[in-house]
N, CA, C and O atoms as CSV, one atom per row, in Angstrom:
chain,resi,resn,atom,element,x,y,z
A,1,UNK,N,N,-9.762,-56.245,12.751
A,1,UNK,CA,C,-9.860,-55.078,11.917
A,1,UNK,C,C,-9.828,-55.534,10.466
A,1,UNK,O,O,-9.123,-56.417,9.976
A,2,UNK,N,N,-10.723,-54.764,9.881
A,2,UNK,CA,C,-10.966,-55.344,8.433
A,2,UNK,C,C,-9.504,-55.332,7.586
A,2,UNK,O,O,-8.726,-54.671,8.274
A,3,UNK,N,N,-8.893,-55.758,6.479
A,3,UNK,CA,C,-7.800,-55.538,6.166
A,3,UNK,C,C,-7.542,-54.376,4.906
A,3,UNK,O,O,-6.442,-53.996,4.504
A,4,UNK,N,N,-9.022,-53.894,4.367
A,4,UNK,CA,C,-8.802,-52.470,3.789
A,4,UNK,C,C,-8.539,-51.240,5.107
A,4,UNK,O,O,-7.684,-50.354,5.112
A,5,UNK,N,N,-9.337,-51.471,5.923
A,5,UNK,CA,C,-9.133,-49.968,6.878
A,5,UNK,C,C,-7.627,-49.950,7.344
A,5,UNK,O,O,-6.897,-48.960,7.377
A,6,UNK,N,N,-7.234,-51.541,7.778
A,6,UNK,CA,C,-5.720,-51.637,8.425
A,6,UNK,C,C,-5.109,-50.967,7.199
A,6,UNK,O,O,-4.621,-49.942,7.675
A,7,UNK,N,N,-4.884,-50.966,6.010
A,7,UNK,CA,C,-3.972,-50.672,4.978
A,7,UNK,C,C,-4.104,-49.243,4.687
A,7,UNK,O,O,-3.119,-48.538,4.469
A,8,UNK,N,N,-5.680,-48.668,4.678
A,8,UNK,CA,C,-6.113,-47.092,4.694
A,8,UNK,C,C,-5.053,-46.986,6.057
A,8,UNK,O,O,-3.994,-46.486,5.679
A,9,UNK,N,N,-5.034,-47.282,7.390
A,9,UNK,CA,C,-4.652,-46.464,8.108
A,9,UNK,C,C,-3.105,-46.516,7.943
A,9,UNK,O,O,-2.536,-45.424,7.952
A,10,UNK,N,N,-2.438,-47.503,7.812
A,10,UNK,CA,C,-0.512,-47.991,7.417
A,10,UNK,C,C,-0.528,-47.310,6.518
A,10,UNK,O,O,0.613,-47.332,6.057
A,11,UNK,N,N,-1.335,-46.483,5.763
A,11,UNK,CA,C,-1.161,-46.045,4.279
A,11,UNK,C,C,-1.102,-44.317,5.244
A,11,UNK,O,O,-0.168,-43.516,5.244
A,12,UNK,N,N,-2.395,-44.209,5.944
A,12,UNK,CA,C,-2.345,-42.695,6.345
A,12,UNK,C,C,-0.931,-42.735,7.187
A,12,UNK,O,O,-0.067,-42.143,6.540
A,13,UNK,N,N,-0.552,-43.129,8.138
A,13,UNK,CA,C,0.520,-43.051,8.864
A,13,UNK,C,C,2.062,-42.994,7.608
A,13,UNK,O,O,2.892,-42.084,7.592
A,14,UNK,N,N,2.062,-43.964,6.878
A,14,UNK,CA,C,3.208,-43.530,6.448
A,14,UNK,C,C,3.272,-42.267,5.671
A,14,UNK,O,O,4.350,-41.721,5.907
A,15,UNK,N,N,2.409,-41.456,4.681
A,15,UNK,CA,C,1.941,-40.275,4.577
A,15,UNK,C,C,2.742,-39.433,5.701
A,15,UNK,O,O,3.888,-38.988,5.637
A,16,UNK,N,N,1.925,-39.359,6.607
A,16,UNK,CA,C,2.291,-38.396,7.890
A,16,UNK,C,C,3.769,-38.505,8.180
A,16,UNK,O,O,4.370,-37.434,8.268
A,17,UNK,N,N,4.441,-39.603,8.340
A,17,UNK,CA,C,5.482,-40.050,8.756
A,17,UNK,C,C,6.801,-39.233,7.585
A,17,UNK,O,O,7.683,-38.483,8.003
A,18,UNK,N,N,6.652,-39.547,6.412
A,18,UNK,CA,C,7.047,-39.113,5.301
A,18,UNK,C,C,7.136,-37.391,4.950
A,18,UNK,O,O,8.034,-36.720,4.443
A,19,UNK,N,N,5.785,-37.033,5.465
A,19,UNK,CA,C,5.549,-35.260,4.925
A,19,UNK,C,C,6.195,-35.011,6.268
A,19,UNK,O,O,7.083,-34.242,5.900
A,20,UNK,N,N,6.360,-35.135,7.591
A,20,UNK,CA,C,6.979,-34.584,8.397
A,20,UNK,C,C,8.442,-34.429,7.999
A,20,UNK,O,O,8.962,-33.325,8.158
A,21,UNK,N,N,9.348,-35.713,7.358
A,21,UNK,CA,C,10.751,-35.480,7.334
A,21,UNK,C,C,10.736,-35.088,6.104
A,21,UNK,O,O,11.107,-35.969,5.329
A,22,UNK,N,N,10.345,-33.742,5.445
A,22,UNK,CA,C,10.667,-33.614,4.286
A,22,UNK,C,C,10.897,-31.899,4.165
A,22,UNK,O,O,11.660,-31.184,3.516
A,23,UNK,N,N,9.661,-31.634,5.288
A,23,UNK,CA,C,9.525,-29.884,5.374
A,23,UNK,C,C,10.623,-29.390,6.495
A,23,UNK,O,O,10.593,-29.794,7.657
A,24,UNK,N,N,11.357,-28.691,6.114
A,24,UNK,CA,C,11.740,-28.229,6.696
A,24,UNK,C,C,11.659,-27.603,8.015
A,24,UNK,O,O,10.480,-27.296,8.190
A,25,UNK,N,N,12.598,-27.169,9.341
A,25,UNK,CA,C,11.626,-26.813,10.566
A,25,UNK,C,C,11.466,-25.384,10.269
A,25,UNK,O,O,12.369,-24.798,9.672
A,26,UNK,N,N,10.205,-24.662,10.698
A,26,UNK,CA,C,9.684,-23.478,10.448
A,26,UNK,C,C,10.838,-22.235,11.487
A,26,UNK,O,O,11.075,-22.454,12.676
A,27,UNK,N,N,11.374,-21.080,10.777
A,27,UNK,CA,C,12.044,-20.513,11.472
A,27,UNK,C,C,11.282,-18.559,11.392
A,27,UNK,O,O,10.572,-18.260,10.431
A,28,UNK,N,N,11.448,-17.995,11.985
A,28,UNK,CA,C,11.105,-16.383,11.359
A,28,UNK,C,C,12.508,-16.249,12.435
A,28,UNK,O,O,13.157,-16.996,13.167
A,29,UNK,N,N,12.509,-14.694,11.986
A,29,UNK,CA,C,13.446,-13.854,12.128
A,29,UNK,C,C,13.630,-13.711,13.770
A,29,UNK,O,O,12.888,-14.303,14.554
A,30,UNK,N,N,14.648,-12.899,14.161
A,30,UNK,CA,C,14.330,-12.505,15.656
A,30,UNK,C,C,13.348,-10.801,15.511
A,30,UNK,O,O,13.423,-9.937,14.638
A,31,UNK,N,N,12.512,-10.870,16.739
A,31,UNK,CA,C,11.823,-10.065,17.085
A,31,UNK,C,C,11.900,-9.698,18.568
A,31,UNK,O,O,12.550,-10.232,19.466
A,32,UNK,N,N,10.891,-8.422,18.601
A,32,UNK,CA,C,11.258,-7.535,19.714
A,32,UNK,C,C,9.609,-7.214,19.693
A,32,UNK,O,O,8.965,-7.110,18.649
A,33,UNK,N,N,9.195,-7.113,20.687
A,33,UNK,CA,C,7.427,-6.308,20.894
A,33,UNK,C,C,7.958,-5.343,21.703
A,33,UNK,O,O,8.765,-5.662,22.576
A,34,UNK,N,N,7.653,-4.312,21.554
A,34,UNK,CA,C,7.642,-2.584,22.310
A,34,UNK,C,C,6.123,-1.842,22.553
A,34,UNK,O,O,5.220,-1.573,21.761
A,35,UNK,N,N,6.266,-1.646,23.982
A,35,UNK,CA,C,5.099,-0.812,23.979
A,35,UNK,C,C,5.387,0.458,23.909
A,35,UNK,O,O,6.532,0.677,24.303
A,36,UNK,N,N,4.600,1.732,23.440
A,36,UNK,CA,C,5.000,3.248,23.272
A,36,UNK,C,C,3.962,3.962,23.910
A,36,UNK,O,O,2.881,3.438,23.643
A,37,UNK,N,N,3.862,4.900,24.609
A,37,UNK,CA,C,3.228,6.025,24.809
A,37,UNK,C,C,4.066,7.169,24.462
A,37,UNK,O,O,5.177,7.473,24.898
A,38,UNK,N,N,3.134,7.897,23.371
A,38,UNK,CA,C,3.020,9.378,22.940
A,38,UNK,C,C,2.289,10.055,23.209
A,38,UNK,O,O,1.137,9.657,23.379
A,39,UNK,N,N,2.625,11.374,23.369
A,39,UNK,CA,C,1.858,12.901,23.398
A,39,UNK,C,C,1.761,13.679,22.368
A,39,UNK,O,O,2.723,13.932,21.643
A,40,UNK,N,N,0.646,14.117,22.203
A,40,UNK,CA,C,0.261,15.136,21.130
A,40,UNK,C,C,0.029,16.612,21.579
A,40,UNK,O,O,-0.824,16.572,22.465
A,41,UNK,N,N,0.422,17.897,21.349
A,41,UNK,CA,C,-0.659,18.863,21.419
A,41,UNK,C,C,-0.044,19.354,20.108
A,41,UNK,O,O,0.953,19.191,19.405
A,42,UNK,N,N,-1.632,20.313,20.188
A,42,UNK,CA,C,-2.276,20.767,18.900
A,42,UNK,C,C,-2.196,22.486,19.269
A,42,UNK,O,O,-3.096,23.144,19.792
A,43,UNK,N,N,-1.084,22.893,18.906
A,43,UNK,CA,C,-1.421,24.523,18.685
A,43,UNK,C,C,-2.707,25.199,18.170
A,43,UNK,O,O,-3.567,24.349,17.937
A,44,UNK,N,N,-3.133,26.525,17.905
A,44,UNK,CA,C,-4.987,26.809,17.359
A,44,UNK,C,C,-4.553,27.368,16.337
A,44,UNK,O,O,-3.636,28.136,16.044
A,45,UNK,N,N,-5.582,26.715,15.721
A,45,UNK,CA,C,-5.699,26.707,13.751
A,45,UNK,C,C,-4.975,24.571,13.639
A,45,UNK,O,O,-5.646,23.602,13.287
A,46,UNK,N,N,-3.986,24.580,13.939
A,46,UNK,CA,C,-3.419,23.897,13.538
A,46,UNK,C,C,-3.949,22.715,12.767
A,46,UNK,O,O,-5.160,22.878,12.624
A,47,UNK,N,N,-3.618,21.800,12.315
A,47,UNK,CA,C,-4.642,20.264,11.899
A,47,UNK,C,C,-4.470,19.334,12.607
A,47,UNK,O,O,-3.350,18.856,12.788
A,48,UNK,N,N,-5.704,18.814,13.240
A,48,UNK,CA,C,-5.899,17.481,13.863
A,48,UNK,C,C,-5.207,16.358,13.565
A,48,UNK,O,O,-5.650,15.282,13.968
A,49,UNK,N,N,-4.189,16.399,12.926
A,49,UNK,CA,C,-3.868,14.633,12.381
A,49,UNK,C,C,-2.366,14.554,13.177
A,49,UNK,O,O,-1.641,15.409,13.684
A,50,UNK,N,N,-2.282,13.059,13.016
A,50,UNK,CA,C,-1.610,12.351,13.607
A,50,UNK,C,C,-0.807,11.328,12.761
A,50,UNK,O,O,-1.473,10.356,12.404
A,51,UNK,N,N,0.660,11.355,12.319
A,51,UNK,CA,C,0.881,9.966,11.982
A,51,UNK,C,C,1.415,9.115,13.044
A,51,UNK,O,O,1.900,9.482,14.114
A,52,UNK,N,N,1.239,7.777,12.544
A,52,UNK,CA,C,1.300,6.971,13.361
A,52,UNK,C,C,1.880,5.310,12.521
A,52,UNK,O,O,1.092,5.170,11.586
A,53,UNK,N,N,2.659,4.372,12.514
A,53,UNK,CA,C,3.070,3.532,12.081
A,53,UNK,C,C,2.265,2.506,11.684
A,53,UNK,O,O,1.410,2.071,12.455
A,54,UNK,N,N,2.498,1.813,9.997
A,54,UNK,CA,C,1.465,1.014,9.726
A,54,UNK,C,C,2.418,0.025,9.337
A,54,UNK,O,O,3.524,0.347,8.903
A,55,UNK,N,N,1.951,-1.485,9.503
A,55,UNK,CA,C,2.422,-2.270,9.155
A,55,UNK,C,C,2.913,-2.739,8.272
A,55,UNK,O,O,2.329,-2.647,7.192
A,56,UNK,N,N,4.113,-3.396,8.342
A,56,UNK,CA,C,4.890,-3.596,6.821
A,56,UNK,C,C,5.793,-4.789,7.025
A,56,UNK,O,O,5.254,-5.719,7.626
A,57,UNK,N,N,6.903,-4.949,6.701
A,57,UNK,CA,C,8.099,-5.882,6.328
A,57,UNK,C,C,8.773,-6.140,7.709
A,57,UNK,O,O,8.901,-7.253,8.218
A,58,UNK,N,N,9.268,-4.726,8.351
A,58,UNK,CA,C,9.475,-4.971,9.458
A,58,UNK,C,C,9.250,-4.457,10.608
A,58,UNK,O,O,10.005,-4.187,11.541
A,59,UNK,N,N,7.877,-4.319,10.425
A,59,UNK,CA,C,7.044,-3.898,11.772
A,59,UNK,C,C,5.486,-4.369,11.626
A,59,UNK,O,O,4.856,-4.200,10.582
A,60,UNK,N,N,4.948,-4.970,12.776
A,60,UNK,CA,C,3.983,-5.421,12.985
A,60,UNK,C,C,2.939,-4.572,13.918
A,60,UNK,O,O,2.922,-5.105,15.028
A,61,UNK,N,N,2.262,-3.701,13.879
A,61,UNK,CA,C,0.919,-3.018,14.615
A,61,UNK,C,C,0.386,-3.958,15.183
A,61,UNK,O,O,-0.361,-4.568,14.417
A,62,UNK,N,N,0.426,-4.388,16.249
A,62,UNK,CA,C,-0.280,-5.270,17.132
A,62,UNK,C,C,-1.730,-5.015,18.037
A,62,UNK,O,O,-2.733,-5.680,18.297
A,63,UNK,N,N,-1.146,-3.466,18.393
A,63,UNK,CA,C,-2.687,-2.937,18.894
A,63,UNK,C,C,-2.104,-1.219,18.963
A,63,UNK,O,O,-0.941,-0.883,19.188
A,64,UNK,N,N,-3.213,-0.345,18.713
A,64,UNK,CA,C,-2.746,0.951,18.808
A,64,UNK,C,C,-4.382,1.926,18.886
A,64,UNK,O,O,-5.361,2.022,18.146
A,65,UNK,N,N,-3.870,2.656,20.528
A,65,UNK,CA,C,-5.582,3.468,20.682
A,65,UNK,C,C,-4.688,4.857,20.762
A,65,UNK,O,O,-3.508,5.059,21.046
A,66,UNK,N,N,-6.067,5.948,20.284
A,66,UNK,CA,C,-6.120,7.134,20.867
A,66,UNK,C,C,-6.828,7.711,21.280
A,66,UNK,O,O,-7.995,7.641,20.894
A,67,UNK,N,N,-6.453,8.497,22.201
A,67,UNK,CA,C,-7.507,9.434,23.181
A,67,UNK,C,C,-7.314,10.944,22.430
A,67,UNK,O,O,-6.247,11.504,22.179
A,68,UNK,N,N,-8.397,11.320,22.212
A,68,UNK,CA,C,-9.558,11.215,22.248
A,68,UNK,C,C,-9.366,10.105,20.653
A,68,UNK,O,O,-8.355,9.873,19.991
A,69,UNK,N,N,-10.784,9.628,20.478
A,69,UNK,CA,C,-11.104,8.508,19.543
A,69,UNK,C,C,-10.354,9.260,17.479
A,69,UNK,O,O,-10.327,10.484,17.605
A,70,UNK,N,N,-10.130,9.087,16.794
A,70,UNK,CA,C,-9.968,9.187,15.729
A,70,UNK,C,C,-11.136,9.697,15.128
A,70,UNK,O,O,-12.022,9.178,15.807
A,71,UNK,N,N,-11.881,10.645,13.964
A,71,UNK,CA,C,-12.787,10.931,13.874
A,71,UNK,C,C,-12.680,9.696,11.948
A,71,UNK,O,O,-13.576,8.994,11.480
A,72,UNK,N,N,-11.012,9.984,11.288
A,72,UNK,CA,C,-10.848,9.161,10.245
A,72,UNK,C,C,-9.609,9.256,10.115
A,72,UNK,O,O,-8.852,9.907,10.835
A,73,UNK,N,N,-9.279,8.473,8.991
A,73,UNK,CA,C,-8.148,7.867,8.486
A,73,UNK,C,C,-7.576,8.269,7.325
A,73,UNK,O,O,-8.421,8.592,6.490
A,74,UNK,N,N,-6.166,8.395,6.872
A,74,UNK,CA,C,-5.963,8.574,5.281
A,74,UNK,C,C,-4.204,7.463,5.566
A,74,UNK,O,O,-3.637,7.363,6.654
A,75,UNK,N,N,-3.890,7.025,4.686
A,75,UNK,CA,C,-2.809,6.500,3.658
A,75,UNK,C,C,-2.047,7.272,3.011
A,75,UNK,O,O,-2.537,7.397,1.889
A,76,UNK,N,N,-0.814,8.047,3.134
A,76,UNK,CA,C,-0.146,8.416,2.601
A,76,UNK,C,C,1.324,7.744,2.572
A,76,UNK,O,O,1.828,7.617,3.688
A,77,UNK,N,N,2.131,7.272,1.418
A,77,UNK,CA,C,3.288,6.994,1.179
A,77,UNK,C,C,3.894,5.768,2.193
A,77,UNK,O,O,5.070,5.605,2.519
A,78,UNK,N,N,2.889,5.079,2.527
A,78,UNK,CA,C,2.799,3.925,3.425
A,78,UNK,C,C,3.075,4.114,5.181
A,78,UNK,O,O,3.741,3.444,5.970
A,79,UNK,N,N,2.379,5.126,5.322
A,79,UNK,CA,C,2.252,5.845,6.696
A,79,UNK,C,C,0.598,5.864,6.524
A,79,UNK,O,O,-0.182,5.971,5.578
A,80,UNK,N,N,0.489,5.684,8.124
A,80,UNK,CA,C,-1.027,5.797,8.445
A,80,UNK,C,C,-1.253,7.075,9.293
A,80,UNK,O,O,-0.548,7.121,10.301
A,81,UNK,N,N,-2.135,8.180,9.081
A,81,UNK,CA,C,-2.156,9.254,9.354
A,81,UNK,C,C,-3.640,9.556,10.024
A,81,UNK,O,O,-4.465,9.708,9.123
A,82,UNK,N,N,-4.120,9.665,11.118
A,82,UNK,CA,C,-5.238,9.720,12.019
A,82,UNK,C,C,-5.663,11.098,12.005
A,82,UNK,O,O,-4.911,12.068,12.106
A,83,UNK,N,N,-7.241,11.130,11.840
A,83,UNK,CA,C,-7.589,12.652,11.739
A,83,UNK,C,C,-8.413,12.664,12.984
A,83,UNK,O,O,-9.446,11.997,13.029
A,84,UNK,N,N,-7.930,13.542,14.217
A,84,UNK,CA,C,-8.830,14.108,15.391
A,84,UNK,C,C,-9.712,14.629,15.123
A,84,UNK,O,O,-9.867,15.072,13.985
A,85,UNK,N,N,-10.765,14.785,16.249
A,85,UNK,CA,C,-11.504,16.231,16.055
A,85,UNK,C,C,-11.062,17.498,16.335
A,85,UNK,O,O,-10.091,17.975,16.921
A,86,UNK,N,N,-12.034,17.921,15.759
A,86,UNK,CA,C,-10.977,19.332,15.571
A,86,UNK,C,C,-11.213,20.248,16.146
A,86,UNK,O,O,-11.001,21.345,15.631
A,87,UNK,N,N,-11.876,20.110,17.756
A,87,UNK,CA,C,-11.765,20.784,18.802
A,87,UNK,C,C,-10.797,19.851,20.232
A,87,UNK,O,O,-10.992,20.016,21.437
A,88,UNK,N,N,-10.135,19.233,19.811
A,88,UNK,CA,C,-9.167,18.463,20.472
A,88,UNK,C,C,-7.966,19.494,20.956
A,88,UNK,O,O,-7.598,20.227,20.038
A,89,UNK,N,N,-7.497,19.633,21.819
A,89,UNK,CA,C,-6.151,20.453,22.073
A,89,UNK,C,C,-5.080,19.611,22.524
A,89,UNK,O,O,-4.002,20.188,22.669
A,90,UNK,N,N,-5.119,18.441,22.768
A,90,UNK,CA,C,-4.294,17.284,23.267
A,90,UNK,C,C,-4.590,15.571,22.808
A,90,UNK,O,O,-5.780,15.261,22.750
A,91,UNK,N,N,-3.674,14.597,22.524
A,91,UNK,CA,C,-3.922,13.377,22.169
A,91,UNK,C,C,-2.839,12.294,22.624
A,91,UNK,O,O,-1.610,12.333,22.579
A,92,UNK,N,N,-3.791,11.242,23.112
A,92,UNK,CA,C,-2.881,10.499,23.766
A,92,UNK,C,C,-2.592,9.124,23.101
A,92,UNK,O,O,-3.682,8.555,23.047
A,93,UNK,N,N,-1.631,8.326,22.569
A,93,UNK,CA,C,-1.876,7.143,21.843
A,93,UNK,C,C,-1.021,6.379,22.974
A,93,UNK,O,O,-0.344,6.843,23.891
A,94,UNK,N,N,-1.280,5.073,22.602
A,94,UNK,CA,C,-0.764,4.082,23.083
A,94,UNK,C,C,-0.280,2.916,21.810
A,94,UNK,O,O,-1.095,2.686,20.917
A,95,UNK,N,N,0.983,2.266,21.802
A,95,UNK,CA,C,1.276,1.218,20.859
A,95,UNK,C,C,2.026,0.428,21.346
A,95,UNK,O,O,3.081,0.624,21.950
A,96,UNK,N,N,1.129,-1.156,20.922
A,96,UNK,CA,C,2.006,-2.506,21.003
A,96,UNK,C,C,2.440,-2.475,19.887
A,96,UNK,O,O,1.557,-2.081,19.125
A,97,UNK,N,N,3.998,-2.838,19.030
A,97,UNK,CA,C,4.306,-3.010,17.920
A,97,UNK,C,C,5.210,-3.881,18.232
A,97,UNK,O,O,5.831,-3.821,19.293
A,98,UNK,N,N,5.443,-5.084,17.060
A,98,UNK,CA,C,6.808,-5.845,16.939
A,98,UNK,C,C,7.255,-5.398,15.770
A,98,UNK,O,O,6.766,-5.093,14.682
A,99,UNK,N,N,8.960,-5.455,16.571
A,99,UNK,CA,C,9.696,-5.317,15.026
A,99,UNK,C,C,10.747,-6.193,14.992
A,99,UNK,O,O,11.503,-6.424,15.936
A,100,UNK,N,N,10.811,-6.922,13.357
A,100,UNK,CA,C,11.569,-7.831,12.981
A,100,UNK,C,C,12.907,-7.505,12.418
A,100,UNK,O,O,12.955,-6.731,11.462
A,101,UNK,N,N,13.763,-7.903,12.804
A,101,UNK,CA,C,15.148,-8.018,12.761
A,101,UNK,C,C,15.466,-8.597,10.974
A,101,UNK,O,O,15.280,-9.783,10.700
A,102,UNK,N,N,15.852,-7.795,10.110
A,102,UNK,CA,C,16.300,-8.403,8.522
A,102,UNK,C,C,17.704,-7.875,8.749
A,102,UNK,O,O,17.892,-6.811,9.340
A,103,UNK,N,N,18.424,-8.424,8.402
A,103,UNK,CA,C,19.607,-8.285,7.715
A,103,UNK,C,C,20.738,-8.295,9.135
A,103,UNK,O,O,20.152,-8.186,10.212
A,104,UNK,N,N,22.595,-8.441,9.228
A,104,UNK,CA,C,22.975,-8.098,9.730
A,104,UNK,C,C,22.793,-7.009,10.587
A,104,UNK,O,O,23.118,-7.179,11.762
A,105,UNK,N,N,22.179,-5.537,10.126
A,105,UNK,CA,C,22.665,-4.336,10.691
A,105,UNK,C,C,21.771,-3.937,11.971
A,105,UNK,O,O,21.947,-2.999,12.749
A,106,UNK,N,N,20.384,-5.286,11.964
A,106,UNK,CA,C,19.144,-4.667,12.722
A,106,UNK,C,C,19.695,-4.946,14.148
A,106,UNK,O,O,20.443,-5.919,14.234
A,107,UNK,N,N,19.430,-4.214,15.318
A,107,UNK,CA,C,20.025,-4.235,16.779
A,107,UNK,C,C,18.636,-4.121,17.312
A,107,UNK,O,O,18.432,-2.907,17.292
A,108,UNK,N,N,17.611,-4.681,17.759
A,108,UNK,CA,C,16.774,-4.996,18.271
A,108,UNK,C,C,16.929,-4.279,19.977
A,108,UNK,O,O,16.101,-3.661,20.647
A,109,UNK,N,N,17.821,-4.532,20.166
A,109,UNK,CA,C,18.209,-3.976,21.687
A,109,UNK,C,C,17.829,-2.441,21.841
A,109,UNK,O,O,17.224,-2.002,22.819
A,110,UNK,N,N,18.238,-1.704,20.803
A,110,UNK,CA,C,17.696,-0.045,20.517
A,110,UNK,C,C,16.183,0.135,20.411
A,110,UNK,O,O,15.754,-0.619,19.538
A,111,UNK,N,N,15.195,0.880,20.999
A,111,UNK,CA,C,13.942,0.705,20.707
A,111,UNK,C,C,14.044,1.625,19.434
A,111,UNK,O,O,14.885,2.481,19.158
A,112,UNK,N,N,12.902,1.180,18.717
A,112,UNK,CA,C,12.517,1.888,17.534
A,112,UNK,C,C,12.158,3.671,17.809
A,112,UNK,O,O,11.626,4.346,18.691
A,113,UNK,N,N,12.713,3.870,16.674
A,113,UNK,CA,C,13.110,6.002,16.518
A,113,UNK,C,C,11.743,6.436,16.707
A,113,UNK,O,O,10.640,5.913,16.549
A,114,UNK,N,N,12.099,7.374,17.031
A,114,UNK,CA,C,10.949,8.244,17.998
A,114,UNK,C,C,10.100,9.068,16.168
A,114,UNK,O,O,9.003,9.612,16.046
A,115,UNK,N,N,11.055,8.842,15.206
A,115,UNK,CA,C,10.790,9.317,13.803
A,115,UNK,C,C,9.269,8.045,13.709
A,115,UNK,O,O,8.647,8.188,12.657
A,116,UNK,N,N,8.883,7.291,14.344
A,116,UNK,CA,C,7.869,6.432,13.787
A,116,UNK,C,C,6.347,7.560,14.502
A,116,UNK,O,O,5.144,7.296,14.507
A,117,UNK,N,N,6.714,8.180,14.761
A,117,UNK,CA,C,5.830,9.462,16.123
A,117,UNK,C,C,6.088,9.924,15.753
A,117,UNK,O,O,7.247,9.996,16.162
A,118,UNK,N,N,5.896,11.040,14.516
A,118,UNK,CA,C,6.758,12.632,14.177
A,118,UNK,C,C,5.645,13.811,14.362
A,118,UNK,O,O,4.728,13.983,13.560
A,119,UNK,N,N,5.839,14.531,15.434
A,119,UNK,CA,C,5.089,15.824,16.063
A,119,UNK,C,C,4.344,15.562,17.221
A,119,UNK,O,O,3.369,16.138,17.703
A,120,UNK,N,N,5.311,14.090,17.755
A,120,UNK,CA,C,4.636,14.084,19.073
A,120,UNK,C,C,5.527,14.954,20.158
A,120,UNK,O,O,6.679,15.341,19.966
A,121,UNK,N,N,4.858,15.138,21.151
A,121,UNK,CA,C,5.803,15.943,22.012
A,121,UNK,C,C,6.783,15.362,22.980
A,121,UNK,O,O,7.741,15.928,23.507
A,122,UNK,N,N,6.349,14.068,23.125
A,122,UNK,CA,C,6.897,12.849,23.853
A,122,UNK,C,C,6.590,11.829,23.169
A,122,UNK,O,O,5.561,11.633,22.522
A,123,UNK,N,N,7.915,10.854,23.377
A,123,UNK,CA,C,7.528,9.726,23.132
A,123,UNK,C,C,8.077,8.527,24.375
A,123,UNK,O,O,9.294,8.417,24.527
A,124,UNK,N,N,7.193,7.715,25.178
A,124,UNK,CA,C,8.304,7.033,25.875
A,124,UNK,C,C,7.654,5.384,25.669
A,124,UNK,O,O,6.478,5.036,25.564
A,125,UNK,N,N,8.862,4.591,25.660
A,125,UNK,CA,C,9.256,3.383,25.556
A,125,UNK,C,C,9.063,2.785,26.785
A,125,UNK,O,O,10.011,2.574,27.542
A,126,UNK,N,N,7.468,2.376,27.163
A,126,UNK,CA,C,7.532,1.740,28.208
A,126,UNK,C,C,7.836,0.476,28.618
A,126,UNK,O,O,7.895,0.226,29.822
A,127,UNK,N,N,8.152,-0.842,27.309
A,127,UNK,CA,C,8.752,-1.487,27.715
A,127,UNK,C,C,9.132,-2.531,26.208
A,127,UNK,O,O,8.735,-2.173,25.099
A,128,UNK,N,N,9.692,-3.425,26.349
A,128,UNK,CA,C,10.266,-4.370,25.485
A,128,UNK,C,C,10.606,-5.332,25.909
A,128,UNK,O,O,11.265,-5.413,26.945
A,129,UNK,N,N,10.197,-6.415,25.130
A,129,UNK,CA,C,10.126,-8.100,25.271
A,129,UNK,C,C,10.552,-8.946,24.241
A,129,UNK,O,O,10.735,-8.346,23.181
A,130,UNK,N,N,10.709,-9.815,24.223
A,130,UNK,CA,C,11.032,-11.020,23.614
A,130,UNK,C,C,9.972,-11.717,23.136
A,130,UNK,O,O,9.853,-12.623,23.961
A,131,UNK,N,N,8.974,-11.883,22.165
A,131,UNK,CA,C,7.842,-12.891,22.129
A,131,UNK,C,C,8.871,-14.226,22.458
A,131,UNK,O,O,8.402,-15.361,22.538
């Protein structure tokens, strides 16, 4: 082996060798993934919309459908709010969400408040995991 490449490579290895013991090991918080099914109905006149939880600090939207489909969307006060059609009389969502544990007070063991669903008629917690 030529004796520049041997020294390029003793040169790349100690590099590698070096940046490994220097960074710290990577940690995040503890977490929880929850799946949810909610119910909607829609009294007549009423408005088609829906809020529904948007991602932030300590919650992650992982996947989230509704039946019937969303027709649009609005942003209010960092809530995500779904507009039906507006011959809909019923709506069904489904949500994968994780939520991250900050501070002493978070209890992960409790599923997240049924307040993340407000005007659903049900909400149930079909299950929770550990990533």
């Amino acid at each position: 082996m030529p004796s520049d490449l041997r020294k390029l490579l003793q040169n790349a290895a100690l590099c590698a060798t070096a940046g490994c013991s220097v960074f710290p090991a990577a940690s995040k918080p503890p977490s929880v993934v929850e799946s949810v099914h909610a119910e909607y109905d829609f009294a007549a006149g009423a408005p088609r919309a829906i809020e529904v939880p948007a991602s932030g600090e300590d919650l992650t939207v992982l996947e989230l459908v509704v039946e019937p489909p969303p027709r649009g969307e609005r942003f209010e006060r960092g809530r995500r709010i779904l507009l039906l059609p507006s011959d809909c009389e019923r709506a069904d969502l489904r949500c994968r969400m994780q939520r991250w544990a900050h501070g002493d007070e978070a209890d992960l063991t409790v599923p997240a408040g049924t307040d993340l669903f407000p005007g659903a008629r049900s909400v149930r917690f079909v299950d929770q995991s550990q990533p």
